[in-house]
PABARO-90830 format. One record per residue (C-alpha): residue number from 1; residue in three letters; chain; x, y, z. Coordinates in steps of 0.5 Angstrom, whole numbers, plus 2048, in hexadecimal, padded with zeros to 3 digits. Each point is the difference from the previous one (the first is absolute). Example, Ala and Ser with C-alpha at 12.3 -4.5 7.8 and 13.67 -1.06 7.14 Angstrom:
     i    aa   ch    xx    yy    zz
     1   ALA    A   819   7F7   810
     2   SER    A   802   807   7FE
! end
This chain:
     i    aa   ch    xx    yy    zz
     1   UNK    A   89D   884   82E
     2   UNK    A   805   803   806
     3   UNK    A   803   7FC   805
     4   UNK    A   804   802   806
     5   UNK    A   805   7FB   804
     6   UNK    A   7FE   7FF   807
     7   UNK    A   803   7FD   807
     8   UNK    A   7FB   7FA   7FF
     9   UNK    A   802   7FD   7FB
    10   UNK    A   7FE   7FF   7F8
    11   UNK    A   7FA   7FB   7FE
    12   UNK    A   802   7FA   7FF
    13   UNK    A   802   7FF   7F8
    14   UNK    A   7FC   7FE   7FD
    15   UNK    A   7F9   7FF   804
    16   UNK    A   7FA   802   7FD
    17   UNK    A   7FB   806   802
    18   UNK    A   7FB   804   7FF
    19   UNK    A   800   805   7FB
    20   UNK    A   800   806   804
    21   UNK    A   7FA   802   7FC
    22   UNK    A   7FE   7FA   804
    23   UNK    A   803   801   807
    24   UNK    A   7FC   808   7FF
    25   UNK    A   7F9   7FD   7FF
    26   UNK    A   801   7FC   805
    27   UNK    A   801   805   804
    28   UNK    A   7FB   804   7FF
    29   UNK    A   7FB   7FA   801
    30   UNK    A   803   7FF   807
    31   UNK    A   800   807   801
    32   UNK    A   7FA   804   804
    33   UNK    A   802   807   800
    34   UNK    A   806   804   7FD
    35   UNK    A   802   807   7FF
    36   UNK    A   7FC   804   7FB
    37   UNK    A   804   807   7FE
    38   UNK    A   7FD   805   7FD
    39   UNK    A   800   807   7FD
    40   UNK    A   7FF   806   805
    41   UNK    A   7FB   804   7FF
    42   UNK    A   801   805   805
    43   UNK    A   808   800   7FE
    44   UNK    A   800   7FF   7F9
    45   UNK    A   805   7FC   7FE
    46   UNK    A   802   7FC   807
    47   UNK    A   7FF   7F9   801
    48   UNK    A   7FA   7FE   805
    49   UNK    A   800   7F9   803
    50   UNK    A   7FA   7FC   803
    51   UNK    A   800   7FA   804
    52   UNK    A   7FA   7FC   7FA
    53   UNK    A   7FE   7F8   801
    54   UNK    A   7FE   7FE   7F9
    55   UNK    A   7FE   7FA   7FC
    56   UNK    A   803   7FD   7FA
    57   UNK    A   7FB   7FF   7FB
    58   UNK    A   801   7FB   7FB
    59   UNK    A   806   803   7FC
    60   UNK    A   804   802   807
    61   UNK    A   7FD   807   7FF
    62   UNK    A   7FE   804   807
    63   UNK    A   7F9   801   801
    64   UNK    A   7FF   806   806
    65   UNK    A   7FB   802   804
    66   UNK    A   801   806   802
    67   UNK    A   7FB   806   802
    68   UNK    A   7FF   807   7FD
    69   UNK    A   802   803   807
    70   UNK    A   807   7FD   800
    71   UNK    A   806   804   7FE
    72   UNK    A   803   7FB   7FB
    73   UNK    A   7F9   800   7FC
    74   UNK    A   800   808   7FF
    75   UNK    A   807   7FE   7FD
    76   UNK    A   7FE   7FC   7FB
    77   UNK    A   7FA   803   7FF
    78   UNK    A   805   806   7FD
    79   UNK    A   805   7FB   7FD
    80   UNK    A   7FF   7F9   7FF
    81   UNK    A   808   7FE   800
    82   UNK    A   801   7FC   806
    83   UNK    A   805   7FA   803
    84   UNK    A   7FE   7FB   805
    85   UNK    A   807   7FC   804
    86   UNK    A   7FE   7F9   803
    87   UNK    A   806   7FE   804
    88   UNK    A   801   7F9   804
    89   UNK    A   800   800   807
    90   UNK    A   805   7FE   805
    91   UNK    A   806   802   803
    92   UNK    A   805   803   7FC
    93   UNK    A   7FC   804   7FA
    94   UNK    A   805   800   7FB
    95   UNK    A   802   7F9   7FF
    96   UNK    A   7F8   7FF   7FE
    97   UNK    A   7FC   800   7FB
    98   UNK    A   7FD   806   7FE
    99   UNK    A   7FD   803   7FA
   100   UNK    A   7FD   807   7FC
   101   UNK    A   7FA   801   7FD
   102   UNK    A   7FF   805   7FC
   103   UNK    A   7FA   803   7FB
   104   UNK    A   7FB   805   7FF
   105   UNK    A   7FA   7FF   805
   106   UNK    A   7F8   800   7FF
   107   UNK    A   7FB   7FF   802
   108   UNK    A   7FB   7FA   7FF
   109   UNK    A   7FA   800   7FC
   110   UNK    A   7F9   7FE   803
   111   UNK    A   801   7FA   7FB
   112   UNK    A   806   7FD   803
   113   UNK    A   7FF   801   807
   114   UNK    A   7FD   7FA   802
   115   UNK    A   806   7FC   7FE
   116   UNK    A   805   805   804
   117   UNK    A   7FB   7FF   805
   118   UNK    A   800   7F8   802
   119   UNK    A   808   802   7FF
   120   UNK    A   801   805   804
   121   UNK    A   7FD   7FC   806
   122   UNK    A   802   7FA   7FF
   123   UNK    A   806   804   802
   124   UNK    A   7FD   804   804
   125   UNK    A   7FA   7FD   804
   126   UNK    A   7FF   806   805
   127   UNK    A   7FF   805   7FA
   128   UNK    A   7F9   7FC   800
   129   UNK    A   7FF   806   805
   130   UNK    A   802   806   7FB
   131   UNK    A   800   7FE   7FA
   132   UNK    A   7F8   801   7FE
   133   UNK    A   801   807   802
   134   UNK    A   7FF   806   7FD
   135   UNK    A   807   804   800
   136   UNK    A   804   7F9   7FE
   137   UNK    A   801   7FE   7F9
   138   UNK    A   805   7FC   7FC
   139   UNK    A   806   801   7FD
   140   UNK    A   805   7FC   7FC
   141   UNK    A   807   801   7FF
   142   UNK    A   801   7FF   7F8
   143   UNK    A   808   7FE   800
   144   UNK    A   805   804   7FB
   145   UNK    A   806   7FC   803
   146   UNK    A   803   7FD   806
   147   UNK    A   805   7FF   803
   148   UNK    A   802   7FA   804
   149   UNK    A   806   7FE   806
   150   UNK    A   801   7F9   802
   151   UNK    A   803   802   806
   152   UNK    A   809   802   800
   153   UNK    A   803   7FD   7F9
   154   UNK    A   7F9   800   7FB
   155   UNK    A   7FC   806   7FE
   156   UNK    A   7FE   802   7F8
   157   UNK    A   7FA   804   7FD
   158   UNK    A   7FA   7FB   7FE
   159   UNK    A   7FD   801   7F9
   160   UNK    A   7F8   801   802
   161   UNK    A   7FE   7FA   7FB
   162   UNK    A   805   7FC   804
   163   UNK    A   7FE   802   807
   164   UNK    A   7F8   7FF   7FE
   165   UNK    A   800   7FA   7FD
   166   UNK    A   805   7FC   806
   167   UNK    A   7FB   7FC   805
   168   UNK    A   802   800   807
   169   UNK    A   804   7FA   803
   170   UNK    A   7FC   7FA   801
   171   UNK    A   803   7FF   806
   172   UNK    A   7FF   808   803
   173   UNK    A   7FB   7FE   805
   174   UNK    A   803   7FA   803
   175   UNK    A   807   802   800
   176   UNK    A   800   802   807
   177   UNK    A   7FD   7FA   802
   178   UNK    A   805   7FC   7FD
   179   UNK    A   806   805   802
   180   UNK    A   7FD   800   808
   181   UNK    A   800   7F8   7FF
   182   UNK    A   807   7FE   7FD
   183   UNK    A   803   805   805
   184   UNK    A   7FC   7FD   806
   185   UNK    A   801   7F9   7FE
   186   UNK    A   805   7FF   7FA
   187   UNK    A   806   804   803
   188   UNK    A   805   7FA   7FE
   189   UNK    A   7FC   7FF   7F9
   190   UNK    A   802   809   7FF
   191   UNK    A   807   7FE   802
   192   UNK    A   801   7FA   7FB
   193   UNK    A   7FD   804   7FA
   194   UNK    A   805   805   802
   195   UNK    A   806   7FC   800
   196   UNK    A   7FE   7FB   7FA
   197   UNK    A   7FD   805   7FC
   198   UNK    A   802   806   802
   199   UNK    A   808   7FF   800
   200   UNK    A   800   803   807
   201   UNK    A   803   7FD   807
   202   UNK    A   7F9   801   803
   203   UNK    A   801   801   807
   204   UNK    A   7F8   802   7FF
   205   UNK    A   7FB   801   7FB
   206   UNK    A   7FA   804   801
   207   UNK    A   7FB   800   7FA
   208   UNK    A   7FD   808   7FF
   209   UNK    A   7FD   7FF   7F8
   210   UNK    A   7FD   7FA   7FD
   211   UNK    A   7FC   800   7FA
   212   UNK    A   7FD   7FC   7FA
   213   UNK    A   808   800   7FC
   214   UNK    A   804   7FE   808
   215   UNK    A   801   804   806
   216   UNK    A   806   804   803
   217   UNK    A   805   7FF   807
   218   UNK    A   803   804   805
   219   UNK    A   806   7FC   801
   220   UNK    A   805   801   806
   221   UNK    A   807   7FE   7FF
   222   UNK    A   806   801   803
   223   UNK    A   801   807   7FE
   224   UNK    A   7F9   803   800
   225   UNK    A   7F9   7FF   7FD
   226   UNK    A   7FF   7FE   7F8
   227   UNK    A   7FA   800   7FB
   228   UNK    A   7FF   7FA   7FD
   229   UNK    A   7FA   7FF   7FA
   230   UNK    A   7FF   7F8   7FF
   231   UNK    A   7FB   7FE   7F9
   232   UNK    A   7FB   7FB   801
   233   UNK    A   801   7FA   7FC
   234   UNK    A   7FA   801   7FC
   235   UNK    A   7FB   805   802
   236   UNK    A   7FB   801   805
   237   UNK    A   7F8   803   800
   238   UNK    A   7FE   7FE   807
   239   UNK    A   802   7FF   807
   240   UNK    A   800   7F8   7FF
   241   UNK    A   804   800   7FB
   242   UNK    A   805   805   803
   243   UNK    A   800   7FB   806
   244   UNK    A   801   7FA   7FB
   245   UNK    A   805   803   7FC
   246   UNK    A   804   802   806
   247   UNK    A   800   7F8   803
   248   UNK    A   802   7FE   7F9
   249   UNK    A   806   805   800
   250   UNK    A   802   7FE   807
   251   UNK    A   7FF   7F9   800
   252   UNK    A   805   801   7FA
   253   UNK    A   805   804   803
   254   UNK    A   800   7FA   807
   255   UNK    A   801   7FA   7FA
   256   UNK    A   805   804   7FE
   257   UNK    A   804   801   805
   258   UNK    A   801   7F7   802
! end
């Protein structure tokens, strides 16, 4: 694993977290469209990039609907090889997640199109309109490697088996929920955490990451902004027990503190 220091600060030593081949299925379980690169078929040999919305199959394989005419099909119709980038949003791309997923494309058989299907549109219900067409057909990214950054300080290659046998994190659907409501609600609670836990002298903290294992901070202290991840005393597989858990802890803290 390769790491690189960064103005944020380390993680707290210590706190638990996913794996990053965790950290890469749930991103791509969140995600809905990435970056597809091909092999140009008009310039042999030059990279050829298209904006693709996927489906994850039950192995976090990408499923894509992609039609004959497109220019990325013709290119993997002439050479399968292939690489999908899903990236997290938001405002400073490279302190974000991201992963590369790489393989050889093919498309799928009659026999395994009706489960690609009921994939793909759960993803995508708008593709109800197109997906019947003729033109269209779907493919699958089959995974020779891939490669995995967590953001500033955290990136390696993940073994396929690794990556495909990982699940999502339990709490990756309402993690926004719960990140909007303890920085709306809970800001002195975020503070607390950071300066009994985390070690810090919080002026501030702003919750930015949770999941099953604690949650990350963006902590403002005399001299700047630090990153600060603070463990969950036990793991979390819900909403609920996420909200338990984070009372528990505080009352702890308040207890403490008489």
């Amino acid at each position: 694993m390769s790491r690189h220091g960064h103005g944020a600060g380390p993680a707290e030593p210590g706190a638990p977290e996913p794996t990053f081949a965790e950290q890469a299925r749930t991103l791509v379980h969140l995600g809905r469209t990435g970056t597809l690169g091909t092999i140009s078929r008009r310039h042999p040999g030059h990279p050829f990039v298209s904006v693709m919305p996927y489906a994850p199959d039950e192995r976090g394989r990408p499923l894509l609907l992609i039609s004959t005419l497109a220019m990325h099909t013709q290119n993997l119709e002439a050479d399968p090889r292939a690489s999908l980038l899903v990236a997290q949003a938001g405002e400073d791309p490279l302190a974000l997640a991201r992963v590369t997923l790489m393989g050889a494309a093919r498309r799928l058989a009659a026999g395994e199109r009706p489960a690609a299907r009921d994939a793909y549109l759960a993803r995508h219900p708008n593709a109800v309109h197109w997906v019947d067409f003729d033109d269209f057909a779907f493919w699958r990214l089959d995974l020779t490697d891939a490669y995995f950054v967590g953001g500033f300080g955290a990136m390696d290659w993940l073994t396929v088996s690794g990556y495909e046998a990982a699940r999502p994190d339990p709490l990756a659907d309402a993690a926004p929920g719960i990140i909007e409501h303890m920085n709306r609600d809970h800001a002195d609670a975020l503070a607390l955490y950071a300066r009994a836990l985390g070690g810090l002298a919080a002026i501030a903290a702003e919750m930015v990451a949770v999941d099953r294992l604690g949650f990350k901070l963006r902590v403002r202290v005399a001299d700047g902004l630090h990153g600060r991840r603070i463990g969950f005393p036990r793991e979390v597989t819900s909403a609920e027990q996420c909200r338990t858990v984070l009372i528990e802890m505080l009352a702890d803290l308040r207890r403490g503190s008489r």
